[in-house]
C-alpha positions in Angstrom: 22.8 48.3 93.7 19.7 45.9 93.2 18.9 47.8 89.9 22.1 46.4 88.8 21.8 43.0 89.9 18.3 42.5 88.5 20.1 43.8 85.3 22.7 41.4 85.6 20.6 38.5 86.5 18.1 39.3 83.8 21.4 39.7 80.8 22.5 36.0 82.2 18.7 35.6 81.2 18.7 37.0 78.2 22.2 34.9 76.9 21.1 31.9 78.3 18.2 32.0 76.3 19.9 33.6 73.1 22.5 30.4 73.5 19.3 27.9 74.1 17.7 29.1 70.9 20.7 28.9 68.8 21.8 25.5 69.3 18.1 24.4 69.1 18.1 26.4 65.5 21.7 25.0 64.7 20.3 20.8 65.5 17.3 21.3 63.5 19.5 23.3 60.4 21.9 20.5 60.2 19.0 17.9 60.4 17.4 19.8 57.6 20.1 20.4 55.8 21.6 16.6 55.8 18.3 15.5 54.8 18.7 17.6 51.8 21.7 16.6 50.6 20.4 13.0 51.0 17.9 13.5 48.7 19.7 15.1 46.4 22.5 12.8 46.2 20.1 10.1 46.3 22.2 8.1 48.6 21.2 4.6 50.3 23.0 5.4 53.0 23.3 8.1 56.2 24.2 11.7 55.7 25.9 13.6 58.6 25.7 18.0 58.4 28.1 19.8 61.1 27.9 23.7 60.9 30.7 24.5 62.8 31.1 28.4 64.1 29.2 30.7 67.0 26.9 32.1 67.2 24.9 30.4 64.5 22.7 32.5 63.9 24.3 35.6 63.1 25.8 33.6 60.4 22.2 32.8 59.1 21.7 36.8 59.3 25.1 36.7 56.7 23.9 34.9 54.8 27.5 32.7 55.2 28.7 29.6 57.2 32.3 29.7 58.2 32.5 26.0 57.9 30.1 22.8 57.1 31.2 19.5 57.8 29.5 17.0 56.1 29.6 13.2 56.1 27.7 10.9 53.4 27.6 6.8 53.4 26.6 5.0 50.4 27.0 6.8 47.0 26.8 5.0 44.5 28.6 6.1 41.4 30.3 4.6 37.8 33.6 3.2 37.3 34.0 2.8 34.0 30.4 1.8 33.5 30.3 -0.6 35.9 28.5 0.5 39.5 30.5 1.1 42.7 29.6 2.3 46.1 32.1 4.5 48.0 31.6 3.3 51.4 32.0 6.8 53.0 32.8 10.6 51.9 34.0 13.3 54.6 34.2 16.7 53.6 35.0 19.8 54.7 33.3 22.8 53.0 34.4 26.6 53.5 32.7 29.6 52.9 29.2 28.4 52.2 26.8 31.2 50.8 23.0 30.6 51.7 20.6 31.6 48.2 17.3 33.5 48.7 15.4 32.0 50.9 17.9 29.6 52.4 16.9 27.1 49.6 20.3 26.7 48.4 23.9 26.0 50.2 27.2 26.7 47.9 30.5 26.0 49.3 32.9 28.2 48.1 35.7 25.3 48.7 35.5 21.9 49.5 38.3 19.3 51.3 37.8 15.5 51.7 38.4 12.1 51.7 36.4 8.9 50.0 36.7 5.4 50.6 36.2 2.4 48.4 35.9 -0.9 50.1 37.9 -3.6 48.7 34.6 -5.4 48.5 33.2 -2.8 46.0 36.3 -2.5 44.0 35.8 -6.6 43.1 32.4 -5.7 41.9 33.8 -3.1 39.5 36.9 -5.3 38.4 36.2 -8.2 35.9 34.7 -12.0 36.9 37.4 -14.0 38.9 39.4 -11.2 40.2 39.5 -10.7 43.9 41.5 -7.4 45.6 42.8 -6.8 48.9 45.1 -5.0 51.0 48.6 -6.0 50.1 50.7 -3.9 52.9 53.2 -1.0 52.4 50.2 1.0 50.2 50.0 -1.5 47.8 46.6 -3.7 46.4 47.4 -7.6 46.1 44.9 -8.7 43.2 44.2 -12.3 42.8 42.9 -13.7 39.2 42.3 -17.0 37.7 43.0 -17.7 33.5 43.1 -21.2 31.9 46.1 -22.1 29.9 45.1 -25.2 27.9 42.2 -26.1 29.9 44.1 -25.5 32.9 43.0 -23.2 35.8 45.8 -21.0 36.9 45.6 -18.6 39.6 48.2 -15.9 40.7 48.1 -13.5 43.4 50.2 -10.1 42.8 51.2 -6.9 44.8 50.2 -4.2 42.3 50.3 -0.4 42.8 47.6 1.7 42.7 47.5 5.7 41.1 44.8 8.0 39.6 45.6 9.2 36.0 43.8 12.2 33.9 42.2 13.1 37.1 39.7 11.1 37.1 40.9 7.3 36.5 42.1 4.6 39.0 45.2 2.6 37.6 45.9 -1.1 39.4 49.2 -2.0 37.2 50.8 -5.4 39.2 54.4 -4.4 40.0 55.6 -8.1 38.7 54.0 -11.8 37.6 56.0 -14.4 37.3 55.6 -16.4 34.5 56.9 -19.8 35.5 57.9 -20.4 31.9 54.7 -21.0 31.0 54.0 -19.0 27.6 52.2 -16.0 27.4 51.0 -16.8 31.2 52.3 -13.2 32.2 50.5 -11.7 30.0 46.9 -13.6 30.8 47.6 -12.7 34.2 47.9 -9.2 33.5 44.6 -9.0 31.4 43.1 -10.3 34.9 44.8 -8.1 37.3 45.8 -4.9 35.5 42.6 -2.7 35.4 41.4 1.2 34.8 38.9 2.4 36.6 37.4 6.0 35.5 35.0 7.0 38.5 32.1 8.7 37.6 29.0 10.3 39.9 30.8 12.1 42.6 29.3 15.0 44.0 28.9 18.3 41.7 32.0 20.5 42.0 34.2 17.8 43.4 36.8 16.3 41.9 40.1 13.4 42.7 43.4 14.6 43.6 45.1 10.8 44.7 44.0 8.0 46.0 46.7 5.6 48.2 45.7 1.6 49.3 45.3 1.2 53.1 43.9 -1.9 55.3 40.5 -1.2 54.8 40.4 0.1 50.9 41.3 2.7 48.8 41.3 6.6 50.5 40.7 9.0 47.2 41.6 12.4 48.6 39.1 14.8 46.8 38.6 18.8 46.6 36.2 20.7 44.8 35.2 24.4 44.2 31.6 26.1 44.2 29.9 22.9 45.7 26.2 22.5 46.2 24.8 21.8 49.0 21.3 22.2 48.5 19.0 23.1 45.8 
């Protein structure tokens, strides 16, 4: 009977220890591994790695992570030549296969949402143009023209879509022209803007993007993602 305890006591040992070692292995892995795809995103801002899944470390022996999690602040991409920052990226990456070594990460598939402040998307629309949440999923865009050296400025509730995949539409949904000639039309050379977004992660790729309080959610996928490497 004591045989069996001190073989008891010394397997509650033994896991305690095996579960100790692999969340100090998993912390220092998704340290490692956000710092990584920091550098290789060359991001100005933070990057967040979850590896979700237990035990980790017989997922290291597999060479293959169930599930990844990752976070990133700050990248800055292109929109149609013209620099923008999306504000935050939150992904969700499956089946990632660890290279020789472990010096490269590959998601099989990848989920995930991005969001564009409505402070960055002014820096990417033209001089004098202002957007904002305009409720009910729709951007209100404000732009100035003059009209025989007369400074008009219109506010409009304008829709927002993503066309060829890869482009962000703003078409105003009406501007009322007041009878003033051709002042619809000025308007809508302010307002009405394409945005193609450039830069985004390798492998990923827009599916829509909606208007909410806070700035435009682009929900993204992608397939064979790097991590690392």
């Amino acid at each position: 009977m004591r045989a069996l305890r001190i073989l008891l006591i010394t397997v509650v040992i033994l896991g305690g220890l095996f579960v100790a070692a692999d969340r100090l292995l998993l912390g220092w892995a998704e340290s490692e591994a956000a710092e990584k795809i920091k550098a290789r995103q060359g991001l100005s801002g933070a990057a967040e790695v979850s590896i979700a899944g237990f035990p980790f470390l017989t997922q290291v022996a597999g060479k293959e992570l169930e599930r990844v999690d990752v976070t990133l602040r700050g990248i800055e991409t292109s929109a149609s030549g013209r620099r923008v920052v999306i504000s935050e990226l939150s992904a969700a990456l499956h089946d990632v296969r660890l290279g020789s070594g472990f010096s490269t990460a590959t998601a099989t598939t990848a989920t995930g949402t991005a969001r564009i402040s409505y402070a960055d998307l002014a820096k990417a629309s033209d001089e004098d143009v202002t957007p904002a949440y305009g409720g009910n999923g729709k951007v209100k865009v404000t732009g100035s023209v003059d009209v025989l050296g007369r400074t008009i400025s219109r506010s409009v509730v304008s829709t927002v879509s993503l066309v060829d995949g890869d482009t962000i539409r703003v078409r105003a949904d009406e501007v009322p022209g007041e009878g003033i000639p051709r002042l619809e039309d000025l308007i809508r050379q302010k307002t009405d803007f394409d945005r193609k977004i450039s830069g985004l992660p390798q492998g990923m790729k827009l599916e829509k993007v909606q208007a909410e309080e806070d700035g435009l959610v682009i929900t993204v996928s992608g397939t064979n993602v790097p991590l690392t490497g």
